[in-house]
HTML snippet that shows the backbone in 3Dmol.js (N, CA, C, O; Angstrom):
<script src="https://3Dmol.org/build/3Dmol-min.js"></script>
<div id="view" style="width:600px;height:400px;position:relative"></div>
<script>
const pdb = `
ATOM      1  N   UNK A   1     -57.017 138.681  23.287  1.00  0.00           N
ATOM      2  CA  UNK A   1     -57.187 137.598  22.360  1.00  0.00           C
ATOM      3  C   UNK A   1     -57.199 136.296  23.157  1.00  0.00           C
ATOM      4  O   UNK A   1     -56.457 136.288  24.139  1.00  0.00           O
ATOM      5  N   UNK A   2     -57.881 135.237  22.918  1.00  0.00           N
ATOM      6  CA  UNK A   2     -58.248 134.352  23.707  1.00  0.00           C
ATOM      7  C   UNK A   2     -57.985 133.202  22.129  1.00  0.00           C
ATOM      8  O   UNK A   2     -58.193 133.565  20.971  1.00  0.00           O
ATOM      9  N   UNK A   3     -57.496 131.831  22.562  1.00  0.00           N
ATOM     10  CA  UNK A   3     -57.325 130.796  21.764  1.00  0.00           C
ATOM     11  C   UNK A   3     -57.283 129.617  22.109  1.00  0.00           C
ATOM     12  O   UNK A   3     -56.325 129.057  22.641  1.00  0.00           O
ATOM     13  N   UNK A   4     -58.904 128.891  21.675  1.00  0.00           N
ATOM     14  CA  UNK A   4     -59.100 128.035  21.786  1.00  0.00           C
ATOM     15  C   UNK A   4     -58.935 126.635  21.295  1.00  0.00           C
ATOM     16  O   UNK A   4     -59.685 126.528  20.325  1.00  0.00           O
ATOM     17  N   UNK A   5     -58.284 125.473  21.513  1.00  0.00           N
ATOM     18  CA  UNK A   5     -57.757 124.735  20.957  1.00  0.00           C
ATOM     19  C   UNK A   5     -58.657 123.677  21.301  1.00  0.00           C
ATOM     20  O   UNK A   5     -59.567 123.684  22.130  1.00  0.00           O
ATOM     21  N   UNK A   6     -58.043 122.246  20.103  1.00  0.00           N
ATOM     22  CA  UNK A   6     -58.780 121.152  20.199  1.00  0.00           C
ATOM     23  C   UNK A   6     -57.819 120.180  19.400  1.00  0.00           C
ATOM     24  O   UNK A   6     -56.737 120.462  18.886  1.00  0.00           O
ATOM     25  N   UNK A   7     -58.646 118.662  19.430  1.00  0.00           N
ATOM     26  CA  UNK A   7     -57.088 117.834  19.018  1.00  0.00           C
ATOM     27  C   UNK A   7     -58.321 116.737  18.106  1.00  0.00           C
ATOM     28  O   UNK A   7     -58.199 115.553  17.791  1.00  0.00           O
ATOM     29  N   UNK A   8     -59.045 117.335  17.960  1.00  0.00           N
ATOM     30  CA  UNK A   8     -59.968 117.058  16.877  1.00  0.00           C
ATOM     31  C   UNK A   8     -59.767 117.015  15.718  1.00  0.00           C
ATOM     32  O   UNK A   8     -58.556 117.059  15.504  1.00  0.00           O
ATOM     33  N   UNK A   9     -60.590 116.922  14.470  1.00  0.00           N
ATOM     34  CA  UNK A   9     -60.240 116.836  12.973  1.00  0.00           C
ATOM     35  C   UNK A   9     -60.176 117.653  12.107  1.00  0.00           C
ATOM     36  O   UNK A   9     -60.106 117.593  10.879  1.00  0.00           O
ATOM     37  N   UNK A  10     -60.220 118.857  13.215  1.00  0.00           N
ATOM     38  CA  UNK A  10     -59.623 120.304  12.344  1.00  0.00           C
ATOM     39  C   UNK A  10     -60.964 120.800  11.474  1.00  0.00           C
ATOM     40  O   UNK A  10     -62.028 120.195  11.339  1.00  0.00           O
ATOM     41  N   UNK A  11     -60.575 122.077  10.938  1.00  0.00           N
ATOM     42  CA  UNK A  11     -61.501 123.237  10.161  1.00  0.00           C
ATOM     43  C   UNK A  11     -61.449 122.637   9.127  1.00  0.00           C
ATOM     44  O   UNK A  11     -60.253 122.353   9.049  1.00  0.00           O
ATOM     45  N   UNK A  12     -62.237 121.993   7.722  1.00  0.00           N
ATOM     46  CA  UNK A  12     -62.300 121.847   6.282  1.00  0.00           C
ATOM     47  C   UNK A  12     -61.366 123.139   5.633  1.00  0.00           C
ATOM     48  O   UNK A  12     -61.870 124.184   5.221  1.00  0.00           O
ATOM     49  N   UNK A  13     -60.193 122.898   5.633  1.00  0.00           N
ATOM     50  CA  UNK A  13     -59.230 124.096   4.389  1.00  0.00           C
ATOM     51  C   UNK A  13     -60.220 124.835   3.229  1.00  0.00           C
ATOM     52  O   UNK A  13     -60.204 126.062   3.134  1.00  0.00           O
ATOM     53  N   UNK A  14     -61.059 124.033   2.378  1.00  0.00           N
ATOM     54  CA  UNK A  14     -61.852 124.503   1.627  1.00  0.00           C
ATOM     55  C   UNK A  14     -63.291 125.357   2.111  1.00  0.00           C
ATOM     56  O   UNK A  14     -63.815 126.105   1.286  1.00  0.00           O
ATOM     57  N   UNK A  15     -63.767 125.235   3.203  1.00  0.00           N
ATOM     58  CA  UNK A  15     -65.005 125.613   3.618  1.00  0.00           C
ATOM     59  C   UNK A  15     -65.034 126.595   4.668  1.00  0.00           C
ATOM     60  O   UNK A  15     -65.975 127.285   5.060  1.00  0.00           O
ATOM     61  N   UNK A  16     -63.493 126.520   5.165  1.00  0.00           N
ATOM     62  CA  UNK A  16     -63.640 127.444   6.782  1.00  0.00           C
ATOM     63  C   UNK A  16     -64.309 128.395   6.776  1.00  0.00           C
ATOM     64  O   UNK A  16     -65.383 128.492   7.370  1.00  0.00           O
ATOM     65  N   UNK A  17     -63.526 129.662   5.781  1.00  0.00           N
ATOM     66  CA  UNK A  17     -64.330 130.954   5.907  1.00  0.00           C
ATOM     67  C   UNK A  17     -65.852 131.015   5.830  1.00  0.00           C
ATOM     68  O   UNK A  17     -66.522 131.888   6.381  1.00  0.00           O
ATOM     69  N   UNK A  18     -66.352 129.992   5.083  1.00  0.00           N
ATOM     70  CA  UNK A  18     -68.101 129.658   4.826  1.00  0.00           C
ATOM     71  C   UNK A  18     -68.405 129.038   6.135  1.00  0.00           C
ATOM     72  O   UNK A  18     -69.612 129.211   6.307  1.00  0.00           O
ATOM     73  N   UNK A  19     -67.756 128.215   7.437  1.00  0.00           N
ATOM     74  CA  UNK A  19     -68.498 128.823   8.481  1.00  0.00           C
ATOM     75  C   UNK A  19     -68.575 129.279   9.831  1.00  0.00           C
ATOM     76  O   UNK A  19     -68.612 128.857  10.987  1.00  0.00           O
ATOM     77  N   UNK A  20     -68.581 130.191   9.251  1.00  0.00           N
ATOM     78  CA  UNK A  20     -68.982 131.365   9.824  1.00  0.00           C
ATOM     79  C   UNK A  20     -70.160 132.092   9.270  1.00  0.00           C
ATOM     80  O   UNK A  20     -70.714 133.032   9.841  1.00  0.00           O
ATOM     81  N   UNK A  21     -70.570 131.491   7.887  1.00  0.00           N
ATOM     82  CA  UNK A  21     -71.895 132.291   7.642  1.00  0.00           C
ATOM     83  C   UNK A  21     -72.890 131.374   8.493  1.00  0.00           C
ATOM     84  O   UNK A  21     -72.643 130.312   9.064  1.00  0.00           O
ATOM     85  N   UNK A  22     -74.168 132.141   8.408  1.00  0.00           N
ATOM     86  CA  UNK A  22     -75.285 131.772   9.112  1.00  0.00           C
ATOM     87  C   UNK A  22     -75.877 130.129   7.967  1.00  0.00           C
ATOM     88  O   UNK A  22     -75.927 130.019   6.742  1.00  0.00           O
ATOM     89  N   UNK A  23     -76.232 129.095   9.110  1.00  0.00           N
ATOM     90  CA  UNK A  23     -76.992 127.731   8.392  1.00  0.00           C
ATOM     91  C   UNK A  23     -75.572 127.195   7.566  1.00  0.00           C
ATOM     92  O   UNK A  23     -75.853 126.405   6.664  1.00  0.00           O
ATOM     93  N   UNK A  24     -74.124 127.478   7.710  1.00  0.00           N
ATOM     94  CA  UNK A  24     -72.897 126.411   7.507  1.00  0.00           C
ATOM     95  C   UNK A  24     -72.458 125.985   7.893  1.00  0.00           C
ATOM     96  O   UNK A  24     -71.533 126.546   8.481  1.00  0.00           O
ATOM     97  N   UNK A  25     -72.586 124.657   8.005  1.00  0.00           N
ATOM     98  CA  UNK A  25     -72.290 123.467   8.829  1.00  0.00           C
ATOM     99  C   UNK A  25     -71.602 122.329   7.787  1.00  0.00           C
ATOM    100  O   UNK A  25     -71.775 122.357   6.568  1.00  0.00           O
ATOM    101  N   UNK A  26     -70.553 121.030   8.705  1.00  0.00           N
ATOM    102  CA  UNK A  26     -69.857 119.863   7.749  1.00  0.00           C
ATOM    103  C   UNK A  26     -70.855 118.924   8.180  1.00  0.00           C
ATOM    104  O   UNK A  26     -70.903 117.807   7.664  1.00  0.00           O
ATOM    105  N   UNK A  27     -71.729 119.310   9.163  1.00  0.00           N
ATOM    106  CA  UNK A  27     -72.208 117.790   9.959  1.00  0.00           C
ATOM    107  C   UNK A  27     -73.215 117.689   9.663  1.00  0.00           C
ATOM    108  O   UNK A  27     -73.834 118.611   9.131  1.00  0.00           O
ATOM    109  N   UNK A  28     -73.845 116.231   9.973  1.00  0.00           N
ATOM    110  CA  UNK A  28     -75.063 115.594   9.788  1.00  0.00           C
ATOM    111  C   UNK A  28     -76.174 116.172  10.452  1.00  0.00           C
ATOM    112  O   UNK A  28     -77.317 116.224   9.998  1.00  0.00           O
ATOM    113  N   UNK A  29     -75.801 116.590  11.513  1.00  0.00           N
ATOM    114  CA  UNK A  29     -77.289 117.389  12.390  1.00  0.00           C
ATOM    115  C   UNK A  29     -76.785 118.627  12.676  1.00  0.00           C
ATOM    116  O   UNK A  29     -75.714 118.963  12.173  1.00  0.00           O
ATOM    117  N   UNK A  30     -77.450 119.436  13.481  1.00  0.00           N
ATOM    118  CA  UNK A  30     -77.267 120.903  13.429  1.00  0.00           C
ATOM    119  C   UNK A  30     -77.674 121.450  12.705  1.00  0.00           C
ATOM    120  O   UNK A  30     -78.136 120.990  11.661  1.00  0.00           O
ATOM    121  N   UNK A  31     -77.621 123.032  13.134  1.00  0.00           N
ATOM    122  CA  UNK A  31     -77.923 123.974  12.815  1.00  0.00           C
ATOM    123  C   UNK A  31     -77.070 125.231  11.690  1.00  0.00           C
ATOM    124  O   UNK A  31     -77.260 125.957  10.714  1.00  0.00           O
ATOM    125  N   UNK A  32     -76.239 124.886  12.511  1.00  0.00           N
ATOM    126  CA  UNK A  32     -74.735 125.776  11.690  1.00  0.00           C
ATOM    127  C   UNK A  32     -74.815 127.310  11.990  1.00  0.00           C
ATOM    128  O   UNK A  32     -74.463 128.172  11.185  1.00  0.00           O
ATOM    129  N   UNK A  33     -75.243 127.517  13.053  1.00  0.00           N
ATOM    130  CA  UNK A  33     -75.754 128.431  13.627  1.00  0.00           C
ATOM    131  C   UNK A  33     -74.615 129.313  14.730  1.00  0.00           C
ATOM    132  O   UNK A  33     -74.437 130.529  14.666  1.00  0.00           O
ATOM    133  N   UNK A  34     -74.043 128.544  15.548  1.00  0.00           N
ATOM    134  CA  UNK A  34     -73.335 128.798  16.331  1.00  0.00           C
ATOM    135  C   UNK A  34     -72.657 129.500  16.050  1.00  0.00           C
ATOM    136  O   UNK A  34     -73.063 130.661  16.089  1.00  0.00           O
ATOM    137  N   UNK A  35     -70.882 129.203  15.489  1.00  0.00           N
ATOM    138  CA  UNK A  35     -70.276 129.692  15.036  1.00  0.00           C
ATOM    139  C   UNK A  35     -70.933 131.459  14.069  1.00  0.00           C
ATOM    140  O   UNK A  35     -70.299 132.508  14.178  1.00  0.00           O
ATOM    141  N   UNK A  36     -71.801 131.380  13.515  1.00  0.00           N
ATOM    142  CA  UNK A  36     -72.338 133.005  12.835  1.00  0.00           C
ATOM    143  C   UNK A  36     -72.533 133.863  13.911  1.00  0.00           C
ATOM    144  O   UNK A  36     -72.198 135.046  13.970  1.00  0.00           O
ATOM    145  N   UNK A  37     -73.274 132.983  15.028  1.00  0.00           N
ATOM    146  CA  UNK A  37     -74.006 134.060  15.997  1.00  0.00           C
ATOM    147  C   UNK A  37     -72.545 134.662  17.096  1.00  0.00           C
ATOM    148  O   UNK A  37     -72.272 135.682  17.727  1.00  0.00           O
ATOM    149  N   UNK A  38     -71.991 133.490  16.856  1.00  0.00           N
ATOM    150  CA  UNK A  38     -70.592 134.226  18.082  1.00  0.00           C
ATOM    151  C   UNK A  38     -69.944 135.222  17.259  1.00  0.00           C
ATOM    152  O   UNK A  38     -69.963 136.368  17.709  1.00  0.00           O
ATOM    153  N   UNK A  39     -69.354 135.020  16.107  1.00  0.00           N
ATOM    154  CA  UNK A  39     -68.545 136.406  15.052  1.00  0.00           C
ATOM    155  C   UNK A  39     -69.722 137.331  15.179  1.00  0.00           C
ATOM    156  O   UNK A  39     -69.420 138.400  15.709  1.00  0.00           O
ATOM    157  N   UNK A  40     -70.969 137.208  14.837  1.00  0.00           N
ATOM    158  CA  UNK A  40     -72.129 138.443  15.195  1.00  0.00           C
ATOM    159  C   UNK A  40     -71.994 139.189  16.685  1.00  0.00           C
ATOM    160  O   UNK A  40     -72.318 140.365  16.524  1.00  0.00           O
ATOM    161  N   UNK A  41     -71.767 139.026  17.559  1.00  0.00           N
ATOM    162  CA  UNK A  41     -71.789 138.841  18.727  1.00  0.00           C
ATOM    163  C   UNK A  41     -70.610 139.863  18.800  1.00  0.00           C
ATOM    164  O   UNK A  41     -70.806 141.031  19.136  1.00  0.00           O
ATOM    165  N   UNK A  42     -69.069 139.256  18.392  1.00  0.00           N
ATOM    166  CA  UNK A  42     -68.167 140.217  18.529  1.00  0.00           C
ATOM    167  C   UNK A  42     -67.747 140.917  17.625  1.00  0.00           C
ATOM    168  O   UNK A  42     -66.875 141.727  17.939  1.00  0.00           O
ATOM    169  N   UNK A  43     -68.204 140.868  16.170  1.00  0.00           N
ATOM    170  CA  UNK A  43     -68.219 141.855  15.345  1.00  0.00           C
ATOM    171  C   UNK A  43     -69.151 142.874  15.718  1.00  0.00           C
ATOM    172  O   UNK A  43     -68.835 143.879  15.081  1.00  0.00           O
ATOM    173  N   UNK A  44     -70.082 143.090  16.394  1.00  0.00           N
ATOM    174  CA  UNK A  44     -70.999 144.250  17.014  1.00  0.00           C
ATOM    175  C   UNK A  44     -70.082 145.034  18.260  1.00  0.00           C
ATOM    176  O   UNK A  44     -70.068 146.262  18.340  1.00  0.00           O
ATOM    177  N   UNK A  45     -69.588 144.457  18.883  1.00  0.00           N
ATOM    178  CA  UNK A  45     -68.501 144.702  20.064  1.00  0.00           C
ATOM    179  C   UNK A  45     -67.097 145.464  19.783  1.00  0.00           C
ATOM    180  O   UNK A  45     -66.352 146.201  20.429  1.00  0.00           O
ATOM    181  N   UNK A  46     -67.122 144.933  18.558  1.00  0.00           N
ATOM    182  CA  UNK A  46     -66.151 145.243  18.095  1.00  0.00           C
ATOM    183  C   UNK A  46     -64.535 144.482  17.665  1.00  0.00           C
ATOM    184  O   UNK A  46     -63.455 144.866  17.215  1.00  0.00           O
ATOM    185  N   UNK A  47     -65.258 142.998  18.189  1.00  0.00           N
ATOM    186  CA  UNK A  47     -63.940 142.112  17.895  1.00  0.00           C
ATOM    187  C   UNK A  47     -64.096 141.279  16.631  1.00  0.00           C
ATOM    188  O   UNK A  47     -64.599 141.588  15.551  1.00  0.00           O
ATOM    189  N   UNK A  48     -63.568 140.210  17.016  1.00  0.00           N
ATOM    190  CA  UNK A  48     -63.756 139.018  15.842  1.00  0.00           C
ATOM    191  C   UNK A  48     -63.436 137.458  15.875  1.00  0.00           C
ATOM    192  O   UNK A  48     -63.065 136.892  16.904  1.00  0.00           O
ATOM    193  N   UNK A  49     -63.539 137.086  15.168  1.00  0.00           N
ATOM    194  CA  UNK A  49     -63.630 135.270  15.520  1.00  0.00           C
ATOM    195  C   UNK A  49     -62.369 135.213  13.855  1.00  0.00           C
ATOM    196  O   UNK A  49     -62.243 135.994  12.913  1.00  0.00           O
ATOM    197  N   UNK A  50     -61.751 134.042  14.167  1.00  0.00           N
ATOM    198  CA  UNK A  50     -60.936 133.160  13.328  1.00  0.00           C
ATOM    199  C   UNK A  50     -60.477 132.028  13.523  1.00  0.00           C
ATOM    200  O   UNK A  50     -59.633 131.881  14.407  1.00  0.00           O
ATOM    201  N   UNK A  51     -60.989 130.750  12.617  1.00  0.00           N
ATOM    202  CA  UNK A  51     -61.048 129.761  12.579  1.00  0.00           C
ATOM    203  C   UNK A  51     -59.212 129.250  11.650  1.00  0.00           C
ATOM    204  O   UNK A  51     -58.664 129.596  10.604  1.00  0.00           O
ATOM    205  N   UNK A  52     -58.913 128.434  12.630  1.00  0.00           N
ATOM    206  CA  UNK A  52     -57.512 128.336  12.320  1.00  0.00           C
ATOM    207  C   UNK A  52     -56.799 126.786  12.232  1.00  0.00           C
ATOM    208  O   UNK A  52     -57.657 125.992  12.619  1.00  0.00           O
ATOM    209  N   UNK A  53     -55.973 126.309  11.991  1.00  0.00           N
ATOM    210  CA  UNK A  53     -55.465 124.958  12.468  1.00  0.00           C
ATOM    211  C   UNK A  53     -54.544 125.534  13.467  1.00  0.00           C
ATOM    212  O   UNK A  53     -53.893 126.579  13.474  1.00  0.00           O
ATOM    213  N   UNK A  54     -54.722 124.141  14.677  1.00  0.00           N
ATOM    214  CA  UNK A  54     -53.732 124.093  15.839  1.00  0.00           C
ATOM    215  C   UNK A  54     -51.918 124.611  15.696  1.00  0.00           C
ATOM    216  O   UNK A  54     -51.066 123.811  15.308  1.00  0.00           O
ATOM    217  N   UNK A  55     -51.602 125.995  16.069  1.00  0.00           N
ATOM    218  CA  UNK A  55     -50.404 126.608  16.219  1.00  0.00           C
ATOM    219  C   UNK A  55     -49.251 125.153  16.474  1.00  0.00           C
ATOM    220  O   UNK A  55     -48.552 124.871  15.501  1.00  0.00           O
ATOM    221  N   UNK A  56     -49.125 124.473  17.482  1.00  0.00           N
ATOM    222  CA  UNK A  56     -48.162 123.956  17.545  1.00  0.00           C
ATOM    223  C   UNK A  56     -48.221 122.473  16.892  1.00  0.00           C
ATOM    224  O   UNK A  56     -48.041 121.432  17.524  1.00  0.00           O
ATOM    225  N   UNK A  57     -48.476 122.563  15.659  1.00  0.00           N
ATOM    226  CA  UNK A  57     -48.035 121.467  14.620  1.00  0.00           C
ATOM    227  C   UNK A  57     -49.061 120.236  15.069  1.00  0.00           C
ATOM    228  O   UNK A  57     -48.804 119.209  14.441  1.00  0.00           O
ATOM    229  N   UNK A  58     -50.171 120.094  16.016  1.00  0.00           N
ATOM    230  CA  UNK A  58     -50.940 118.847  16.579  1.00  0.00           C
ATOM    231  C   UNK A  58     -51.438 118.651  15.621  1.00  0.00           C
ATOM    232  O   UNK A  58     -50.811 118.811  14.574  1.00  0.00           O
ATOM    233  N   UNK A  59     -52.437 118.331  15.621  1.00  0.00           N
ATOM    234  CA  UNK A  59     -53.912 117.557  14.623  1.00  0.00           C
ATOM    235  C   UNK A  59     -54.949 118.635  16.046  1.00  0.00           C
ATOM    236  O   UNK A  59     -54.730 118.804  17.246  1.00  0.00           O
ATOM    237  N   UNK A  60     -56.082 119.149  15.095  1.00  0.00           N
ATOM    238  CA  UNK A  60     -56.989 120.305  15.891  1.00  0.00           C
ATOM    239  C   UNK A  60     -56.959 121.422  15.040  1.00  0.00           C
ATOM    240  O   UNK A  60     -56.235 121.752  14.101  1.00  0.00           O
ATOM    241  N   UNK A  61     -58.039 121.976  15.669  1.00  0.00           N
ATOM    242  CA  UNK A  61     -58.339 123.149  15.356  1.00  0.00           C
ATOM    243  C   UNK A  61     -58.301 124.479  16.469  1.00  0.00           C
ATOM    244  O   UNK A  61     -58.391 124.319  17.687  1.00  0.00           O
ATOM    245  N   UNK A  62     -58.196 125.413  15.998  1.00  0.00           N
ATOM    246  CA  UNK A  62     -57.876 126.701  16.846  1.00  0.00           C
ATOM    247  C   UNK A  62     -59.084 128.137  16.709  1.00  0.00           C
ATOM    248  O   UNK A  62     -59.072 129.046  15.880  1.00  0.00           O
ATOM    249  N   UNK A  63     -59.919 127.928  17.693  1.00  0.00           N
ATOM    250  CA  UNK A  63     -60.706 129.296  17.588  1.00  0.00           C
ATOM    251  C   UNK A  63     -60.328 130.041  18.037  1.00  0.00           C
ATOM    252  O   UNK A  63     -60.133 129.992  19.252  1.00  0.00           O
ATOM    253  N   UNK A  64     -59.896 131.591  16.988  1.00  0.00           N
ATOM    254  CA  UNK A  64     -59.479 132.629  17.596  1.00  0.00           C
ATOM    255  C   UNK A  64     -60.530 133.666  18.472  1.00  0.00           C
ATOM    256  O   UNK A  64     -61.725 133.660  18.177  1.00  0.00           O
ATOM    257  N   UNK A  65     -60.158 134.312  19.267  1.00  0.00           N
ATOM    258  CA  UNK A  65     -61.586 134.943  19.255  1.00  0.00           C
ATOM    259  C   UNK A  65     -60.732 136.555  20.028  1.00  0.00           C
ATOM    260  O   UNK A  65     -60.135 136.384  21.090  1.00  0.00           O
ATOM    261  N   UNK A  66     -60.753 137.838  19.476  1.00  0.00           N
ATOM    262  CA  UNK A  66     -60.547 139.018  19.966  1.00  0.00           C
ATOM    263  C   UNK A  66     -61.619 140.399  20.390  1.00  0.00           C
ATOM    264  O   UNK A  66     -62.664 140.794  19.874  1.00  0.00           O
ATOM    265  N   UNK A  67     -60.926 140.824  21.405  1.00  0.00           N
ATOM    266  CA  UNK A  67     -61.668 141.350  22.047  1.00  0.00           C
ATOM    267  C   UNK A  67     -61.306 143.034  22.180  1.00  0.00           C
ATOM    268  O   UNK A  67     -60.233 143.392  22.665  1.00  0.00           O
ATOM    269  N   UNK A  68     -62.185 143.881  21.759  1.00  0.00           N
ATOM    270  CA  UNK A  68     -61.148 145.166  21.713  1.00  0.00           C
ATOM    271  C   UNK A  68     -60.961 145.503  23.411  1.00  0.00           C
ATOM    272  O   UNK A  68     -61.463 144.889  24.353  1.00  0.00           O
ATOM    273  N   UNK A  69     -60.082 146.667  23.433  1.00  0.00           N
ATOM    274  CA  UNK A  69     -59.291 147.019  24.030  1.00  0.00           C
ATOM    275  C   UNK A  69     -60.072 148.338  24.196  1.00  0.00           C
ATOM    276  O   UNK A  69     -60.395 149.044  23.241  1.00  0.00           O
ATOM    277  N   UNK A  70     -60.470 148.731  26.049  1.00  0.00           N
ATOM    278  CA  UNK A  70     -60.992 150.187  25.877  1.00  0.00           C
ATOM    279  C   UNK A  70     -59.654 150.874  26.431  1.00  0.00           C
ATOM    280  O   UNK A  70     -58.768 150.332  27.092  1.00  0.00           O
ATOM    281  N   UNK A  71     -59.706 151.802  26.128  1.00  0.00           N
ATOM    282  CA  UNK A  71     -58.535 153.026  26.376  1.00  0.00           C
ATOM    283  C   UNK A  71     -58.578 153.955  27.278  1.00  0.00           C
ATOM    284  O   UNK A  71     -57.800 154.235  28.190  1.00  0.00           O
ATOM    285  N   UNK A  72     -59.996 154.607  26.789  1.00  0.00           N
ATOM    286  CA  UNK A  72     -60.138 155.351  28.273  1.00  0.00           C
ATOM    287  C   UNK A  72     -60.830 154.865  29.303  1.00  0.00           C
ATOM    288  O   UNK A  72     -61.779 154.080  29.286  1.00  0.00           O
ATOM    289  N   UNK A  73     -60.238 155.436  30.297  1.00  0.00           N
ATOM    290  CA  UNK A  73     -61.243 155.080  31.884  1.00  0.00           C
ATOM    291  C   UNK A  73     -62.341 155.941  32.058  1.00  0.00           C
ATOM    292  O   UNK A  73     -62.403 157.090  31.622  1.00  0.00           O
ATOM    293  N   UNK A  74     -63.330 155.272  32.798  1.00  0.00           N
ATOM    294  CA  UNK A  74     -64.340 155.667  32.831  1.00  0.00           C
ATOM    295  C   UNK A  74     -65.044 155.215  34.015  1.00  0.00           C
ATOM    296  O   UNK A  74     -65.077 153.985  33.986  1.00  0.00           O
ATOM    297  N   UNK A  75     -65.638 155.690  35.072  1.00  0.00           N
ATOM    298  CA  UNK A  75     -66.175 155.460  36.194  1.00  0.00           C
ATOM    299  C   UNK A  75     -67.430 155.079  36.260  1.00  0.00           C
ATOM    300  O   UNK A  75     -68.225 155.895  35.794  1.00  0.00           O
ATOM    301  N   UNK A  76     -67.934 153.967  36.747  1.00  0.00           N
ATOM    302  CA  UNK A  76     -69.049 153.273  36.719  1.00  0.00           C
ATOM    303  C   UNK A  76     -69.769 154.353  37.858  1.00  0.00           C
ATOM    304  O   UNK A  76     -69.321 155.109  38.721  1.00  0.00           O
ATOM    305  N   UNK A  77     -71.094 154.000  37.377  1.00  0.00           N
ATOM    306  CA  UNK A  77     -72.225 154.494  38.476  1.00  0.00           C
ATOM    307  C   UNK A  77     -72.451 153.524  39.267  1.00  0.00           C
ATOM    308  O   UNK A  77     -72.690 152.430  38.757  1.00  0.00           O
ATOM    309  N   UNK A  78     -72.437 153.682  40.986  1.00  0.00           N
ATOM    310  CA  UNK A  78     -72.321 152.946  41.966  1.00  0.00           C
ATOM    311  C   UNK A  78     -73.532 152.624  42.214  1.00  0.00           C
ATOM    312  O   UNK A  78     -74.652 153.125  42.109  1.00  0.00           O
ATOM    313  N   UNK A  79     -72.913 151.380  42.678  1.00  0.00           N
ATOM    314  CA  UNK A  79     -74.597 150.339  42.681  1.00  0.00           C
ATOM    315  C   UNK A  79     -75.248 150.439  44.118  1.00  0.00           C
ATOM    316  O   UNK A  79     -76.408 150.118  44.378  1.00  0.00           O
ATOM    317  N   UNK A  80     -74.400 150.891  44.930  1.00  0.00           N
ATOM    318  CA  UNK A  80     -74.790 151.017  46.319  1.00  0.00           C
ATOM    319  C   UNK A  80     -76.201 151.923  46.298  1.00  0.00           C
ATOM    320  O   UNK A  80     -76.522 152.922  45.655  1.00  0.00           O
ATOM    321  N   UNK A  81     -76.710 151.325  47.035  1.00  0.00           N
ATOM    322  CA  UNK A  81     -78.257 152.218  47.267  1.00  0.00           C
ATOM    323  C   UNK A  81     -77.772 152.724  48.802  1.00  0.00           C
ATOM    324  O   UNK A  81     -77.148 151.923  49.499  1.00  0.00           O
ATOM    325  N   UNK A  82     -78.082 154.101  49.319  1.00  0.00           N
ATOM    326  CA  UNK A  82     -78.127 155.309  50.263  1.00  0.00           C
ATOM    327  C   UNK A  82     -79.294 155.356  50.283  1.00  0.00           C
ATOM    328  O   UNK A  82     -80.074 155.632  49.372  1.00  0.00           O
ATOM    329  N   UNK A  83     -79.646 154.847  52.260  1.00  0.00           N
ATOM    330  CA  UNK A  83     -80.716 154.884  52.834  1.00  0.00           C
ATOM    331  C   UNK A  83     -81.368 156.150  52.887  1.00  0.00           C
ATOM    332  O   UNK A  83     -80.599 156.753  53.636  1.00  0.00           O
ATOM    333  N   UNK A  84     -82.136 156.837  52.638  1.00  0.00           N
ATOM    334  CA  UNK A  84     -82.835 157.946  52.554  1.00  0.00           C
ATOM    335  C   UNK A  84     -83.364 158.707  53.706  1.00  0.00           C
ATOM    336  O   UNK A  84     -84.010 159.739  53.519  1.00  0.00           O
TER     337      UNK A  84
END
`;
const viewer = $3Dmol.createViewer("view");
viewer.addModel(pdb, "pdb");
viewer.setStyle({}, {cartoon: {color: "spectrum"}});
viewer.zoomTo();
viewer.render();
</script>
């Protein structure tokens, strides 16, 4: 889990969960894009995004962002090329 902070003007209480959909945005320009495509991104992966206010009582906002956990090991195929 990774948590990103800021000392900015925070998530809208009323709107957060809306964005995260695709084209929801508070601002004047943009896209509202971002935020959908990153939860897309690790909801396919298997994680997830959460939009939060700043843990230790500041003014900000807090992007959560998790990442699963693999369990088993598994041995990569070696990249080394063997001269022939």
């Amino acid at each position: 889990m990774i948590d990103v902070t800021d000392n900015g003007i925070g998530f809208p209480v009323e709107s957060r969960t809306r964005l995260l959909e695709p084209y929801m945005t508070t601002r004047s320009s943009g896209t509202g894009l971002g935020l959908a495509i990153v939860g897309k991104i690790l909801e396919d992966h298997g994680g997830g995004i959460e939009l939060l206010d700043r843990m230790d009582q500041q003014r900000g906002a807090c992007v959560r962002l998790w990442f699963p956990i693999e369990t088993k090991t598994e041995t990569a195929p070696s990249m080394e090329h063997t001269p022939s």
